[in-house]
N, C-alpha and C positions, 0 to 999 in steps of 0.2 A: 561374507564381508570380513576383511583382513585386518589388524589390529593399524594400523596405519589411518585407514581409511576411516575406520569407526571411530578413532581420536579425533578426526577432523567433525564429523557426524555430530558427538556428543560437545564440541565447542561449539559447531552450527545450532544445536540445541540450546544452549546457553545463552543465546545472542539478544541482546536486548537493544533499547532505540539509545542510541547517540545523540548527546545534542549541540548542536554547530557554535560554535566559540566567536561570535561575531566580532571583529572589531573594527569595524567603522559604519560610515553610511554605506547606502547605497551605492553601486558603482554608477556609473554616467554612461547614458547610451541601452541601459535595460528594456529588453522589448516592452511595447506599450507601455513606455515612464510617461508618454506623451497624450494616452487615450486614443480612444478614438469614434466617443459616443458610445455607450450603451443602450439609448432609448428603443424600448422591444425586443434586447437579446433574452434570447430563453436558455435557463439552465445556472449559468454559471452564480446571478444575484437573485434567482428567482420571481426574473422581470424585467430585467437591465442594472448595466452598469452604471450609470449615470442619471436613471430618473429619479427623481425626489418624490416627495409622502412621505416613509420611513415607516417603520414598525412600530404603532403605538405600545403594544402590551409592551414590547423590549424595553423602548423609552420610558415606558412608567416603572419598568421594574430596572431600570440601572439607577432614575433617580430615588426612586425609595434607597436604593443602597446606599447613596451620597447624602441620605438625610437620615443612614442610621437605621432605617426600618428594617430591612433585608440584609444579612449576612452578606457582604462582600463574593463571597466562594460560592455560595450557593444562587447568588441572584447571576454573576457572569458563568456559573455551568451552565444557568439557563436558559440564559441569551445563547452561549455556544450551541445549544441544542437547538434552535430556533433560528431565528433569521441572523443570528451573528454577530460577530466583534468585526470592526466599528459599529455602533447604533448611526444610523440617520434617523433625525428628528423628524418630526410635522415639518419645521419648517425648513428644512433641510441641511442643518447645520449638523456635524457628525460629534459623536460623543466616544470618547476613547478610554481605555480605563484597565487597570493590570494590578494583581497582587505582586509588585516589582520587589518591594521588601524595604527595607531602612534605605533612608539617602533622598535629597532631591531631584526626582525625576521629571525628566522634562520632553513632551514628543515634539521631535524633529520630522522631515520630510519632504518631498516634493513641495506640495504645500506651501513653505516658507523659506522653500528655499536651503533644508536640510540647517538652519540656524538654530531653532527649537525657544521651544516654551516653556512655560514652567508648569507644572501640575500642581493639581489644587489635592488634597489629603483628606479621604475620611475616615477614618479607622485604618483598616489593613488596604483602603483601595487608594490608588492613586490614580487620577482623571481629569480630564481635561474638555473641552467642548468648543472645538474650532470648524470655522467655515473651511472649507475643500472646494474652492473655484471650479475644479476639471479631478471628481474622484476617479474616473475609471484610466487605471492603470498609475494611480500615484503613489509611490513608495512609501513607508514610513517605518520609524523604527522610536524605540524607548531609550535614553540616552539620559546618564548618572553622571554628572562629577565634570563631563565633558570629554571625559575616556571610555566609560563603558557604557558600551553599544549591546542594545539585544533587541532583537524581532518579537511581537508580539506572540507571545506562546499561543494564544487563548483565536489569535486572528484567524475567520472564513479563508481567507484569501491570502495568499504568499509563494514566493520564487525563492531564485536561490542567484548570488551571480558572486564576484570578486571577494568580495567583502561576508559572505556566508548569505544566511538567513535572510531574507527581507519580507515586511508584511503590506499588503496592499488594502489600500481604503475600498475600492471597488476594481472589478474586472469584468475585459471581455476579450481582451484576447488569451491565449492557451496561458490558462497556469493552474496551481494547484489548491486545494481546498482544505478544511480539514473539519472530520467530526469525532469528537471526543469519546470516549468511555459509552462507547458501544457493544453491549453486552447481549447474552440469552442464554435459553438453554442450560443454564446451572453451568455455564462459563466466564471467567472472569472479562469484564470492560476491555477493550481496547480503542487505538484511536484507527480512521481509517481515514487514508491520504488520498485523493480523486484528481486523478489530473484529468482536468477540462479541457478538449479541445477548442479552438479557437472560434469565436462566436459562440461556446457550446452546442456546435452542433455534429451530432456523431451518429453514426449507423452500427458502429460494433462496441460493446463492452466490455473487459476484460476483468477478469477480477483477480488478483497475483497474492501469494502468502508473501508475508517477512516484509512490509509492507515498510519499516523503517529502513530498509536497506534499499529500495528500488530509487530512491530520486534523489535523497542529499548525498551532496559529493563529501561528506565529510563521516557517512556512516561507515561503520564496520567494514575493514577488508577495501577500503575504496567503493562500496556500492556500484549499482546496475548505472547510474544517471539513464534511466529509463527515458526520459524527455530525450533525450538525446537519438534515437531508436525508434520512436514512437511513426507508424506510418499518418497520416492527414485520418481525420474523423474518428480515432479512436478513443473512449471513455478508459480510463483505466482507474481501478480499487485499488488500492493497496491495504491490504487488513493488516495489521501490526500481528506479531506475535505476543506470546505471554511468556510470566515463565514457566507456564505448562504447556509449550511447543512440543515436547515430545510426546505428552498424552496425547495431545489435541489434534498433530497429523500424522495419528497412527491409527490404520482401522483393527488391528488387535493389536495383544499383547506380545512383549519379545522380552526374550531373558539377555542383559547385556552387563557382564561380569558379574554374574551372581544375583542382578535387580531387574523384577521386571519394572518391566516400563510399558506405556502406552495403552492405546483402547477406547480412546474418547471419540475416534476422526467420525460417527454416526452424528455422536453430540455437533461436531463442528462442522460440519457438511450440514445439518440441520440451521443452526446460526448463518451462515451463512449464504444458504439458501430461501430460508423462511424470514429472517430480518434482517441481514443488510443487505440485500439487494432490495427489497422490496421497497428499503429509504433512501436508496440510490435512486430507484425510478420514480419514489415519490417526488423526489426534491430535482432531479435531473430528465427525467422522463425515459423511457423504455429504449432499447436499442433493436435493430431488427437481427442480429448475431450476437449472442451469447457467450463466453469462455469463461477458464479458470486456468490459471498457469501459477507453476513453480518453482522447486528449487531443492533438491537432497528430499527432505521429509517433504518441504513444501511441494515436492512434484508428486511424490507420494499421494500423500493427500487431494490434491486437484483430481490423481485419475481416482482418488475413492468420491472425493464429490460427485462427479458426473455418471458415476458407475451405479450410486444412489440414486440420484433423480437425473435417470437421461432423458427425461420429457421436456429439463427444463435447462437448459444446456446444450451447447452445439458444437464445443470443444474443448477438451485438455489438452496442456501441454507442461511438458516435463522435461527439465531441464536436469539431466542426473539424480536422476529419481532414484531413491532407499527400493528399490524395488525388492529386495530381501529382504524385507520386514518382517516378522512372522518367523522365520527359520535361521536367523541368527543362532540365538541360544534357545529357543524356544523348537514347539516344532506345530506350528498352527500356519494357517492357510495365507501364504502370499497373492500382493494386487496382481501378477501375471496370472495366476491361477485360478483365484475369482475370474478376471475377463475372459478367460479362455473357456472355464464351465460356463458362462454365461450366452458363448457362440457371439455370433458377429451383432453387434446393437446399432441404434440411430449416433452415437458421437463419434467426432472422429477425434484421434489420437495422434498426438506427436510426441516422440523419444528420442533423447539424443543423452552422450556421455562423453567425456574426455578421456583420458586415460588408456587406458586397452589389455590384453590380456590373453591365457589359451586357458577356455572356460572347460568347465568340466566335473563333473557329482563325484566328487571325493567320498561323502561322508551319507550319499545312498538318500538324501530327504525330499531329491526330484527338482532343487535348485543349481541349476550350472553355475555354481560361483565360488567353486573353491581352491581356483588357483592363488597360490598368494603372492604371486607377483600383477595379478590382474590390481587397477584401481577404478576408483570413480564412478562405482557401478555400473561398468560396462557390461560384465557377464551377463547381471541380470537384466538392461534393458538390451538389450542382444537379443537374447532368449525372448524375452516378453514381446519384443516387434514380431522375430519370425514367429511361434506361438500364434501371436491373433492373425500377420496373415495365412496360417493355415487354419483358422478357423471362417475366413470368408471376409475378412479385411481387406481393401485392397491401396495398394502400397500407391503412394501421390493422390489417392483420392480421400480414403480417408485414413490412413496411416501414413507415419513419414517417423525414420530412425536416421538420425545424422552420427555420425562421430565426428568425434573433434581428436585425434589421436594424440595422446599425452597430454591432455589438457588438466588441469589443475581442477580440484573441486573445490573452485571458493569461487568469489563475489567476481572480481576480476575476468575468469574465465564463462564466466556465465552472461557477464553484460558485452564480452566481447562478439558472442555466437547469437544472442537474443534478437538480436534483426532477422535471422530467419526463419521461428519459430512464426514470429511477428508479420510477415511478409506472408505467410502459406494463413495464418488465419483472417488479417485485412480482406485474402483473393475468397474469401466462404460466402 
């Protein structure tokens, strides 16, 4: 890996979640602003979108919060963890509620017509508790002064359209979810973003690293707008990174300017195998195809996930995968080398790169990557496609190497290719 490439690598590293600068309401015309009944969708509200009951324990513990008794922070972490922001009551009336900060906060909305209300104040919470005629698929947002607009941070349910951010009281056609400070494994919390296909009903899952860059159009580099891409019936995770991204998708260590780095990716392949998925199928239900997909480190990591537990997985895909890891500065065992001592396994793999190059072992360590006009880690997924099909891989069924020739290694170039990554694991 050439000093070009590895500058890019080590800001990919760095990259943390954005948050969308809303300024106004909802735009007009947003799919299902309108509804269109939820009663018995499964998945996406854990019941429907529109039926009433509501979650008593949430109800009881948002109003201890409003009477003082519970921490504000700690009683809506736990609704977040649970059935969610908005609460529905018993009697079906939704209870709303946000650490917004100083200022009169008022929630606007479908609802009222995007006029807004004024919120009632308990301490640090500000909240509110209105009837929602038609909640599935009705927008709403938090709104100060009459100028500043912001999407519930804390909200199960939210899209994105003209105006940034918006959060939805209930759903049932496609949109996205969110669960908070999801941790294990002696790794720090992250959030993980779930786009729900429509009705929640899906046959493949997908689970993708860098999870704040796949869907808002307002992240880093222009983001994937994944939704955008997405084939009909597919689940998709987005796991946030931390700012321990480079320990976390590296399965050893690598010496990069003098520091090593990385060596955690067992720890997170374990997380990620062992507890978020297992509260994706709790709360969404099983899918009958499996994935994990990436991006630079994050592709890296996807093919060390399934390279760990290929019993439980049915593909990786890698979008300019660090495939050189390990023999940068270092001199320990690259992921083409693991797969290839391993012989041909049950997953199947997908590799692509932009960039391009005339690959070639300069430096004698058994990695074809040290032209320094090559980029994008083309050399090494070069190598690592032909590699496993000569160890009993076979090319369109279960491996697939695309180039993208000259293509850029950032966010742009990667949501432009990702349809057919997308397209070969839908057809499994």
């Amino acid at each position: 890996m050439w000093p070009a490439e590895l500058a890019v690598v080590l800001a990919l590293a760095a990259c943390g979640d954005k948050a969308a600068d809303d300024s106004g309401p909802a735009g007009d015309g947003e799919t299902g602003s309108d509804g269109g009944g939820g009663d018995g969708e499964t998945g996406s509200d854990g019941g429907g979108g529109d039926g009433g009951g509501g979650d008593g324990a949430d109800e009881a513990l948002f109003r201890e919060a409003v009477l003082g008794a519970v921490e504000p922070a700690v009683a809506l972490a736990e609704i977040a963890a649970g059935g969610g922001l908005p609460v529905q009551t018993a009697t079906g009336s939704f209870l709303f509620g946000c650490l917004c900060g100083d200022g009169a906060w008022a929630l606007a909305g479908d609802h009222d017509g995007w006029v807004g209300a004024a919120m009632e104040r308990s301490g640090a919470l500000s909240w509110i508790e209105v009837e929602v005629p038609s909640p599935d698929g009705s927008l709403y947002k938090f709104v100060e002064g009459g100028t500043t607009w912001t999407a519930d941070p804390m909200a199960r349910r939210y899209g994105y359209d003209d105006f940034g951010e918006h959060s939805l009281v209930r759903a049932s056609a496609a949109h996205l979810e969110r669960w908070l400070d999801v941790g294990g494994e002696g790794l720090a919390g992250r959030e993980l973003r779930v786009w729900v296909p429509d009705g929640g009903a899906f046959t493949h899952a997908l689970y993708a690293q860098d999870g704040q860059n796949l869907f808002d159009p307002q992240a880093t580099w222009g983001g994937w707008r994944l939704q955008d891409s997405l084939p009909d019936g597919m689940l998709v995770v987005g796991v946030d990174n931390t700012a321990d991204r480079m320990d976390e998708y590296t399965h050893v260590p690598d010496v990069i300017h003098g520091t090593t780095w990385g060596g955690r990716g067992d720890a997170y392949a374990d997380l990620l195998t062992g507890t978020i998925r297992p509260l994706i199928e709790a709360e969404y239900g099983a899918a009958e195809v499996h994935g994990v997909m990436g991006s630079s480190l994050g592709g890296l990591v996807s093919a060390h996930v399934v390279h760990r537990y290929p019993q439980d997985w049915d593909m990786a895909i890698s979008l300019s995968g660090t495939m050189g890891w390990g023999s940068i500065g270092a001199d320990n065992e690259t992921m083409p080398e693991r797969w290839v001592a391993a012989g041909h396994g049950p997953v199947a793999l997908y590799l692509d790169s932009g960039g391009g190059g005339t690959c070639w072992d300069g430096d004698g360590d058994g990695v074809p990557d040290d032209d320094p006009g090559a980029s994008d880690n083309y050399c090494e997924n070069a190598w690592m496609a032909e590699s496993l099909a000569g160890v009993g891989y076979q090319w369109e069924v279960d491996l697939w190497h695309w180039h993208e020739p000259g293509a850029s290694h950032d966010e742009a170039a990667w949501a432009a290719r990702v349809w057919r990554p997308l397209e070969i694991f839908a057809a499994l």
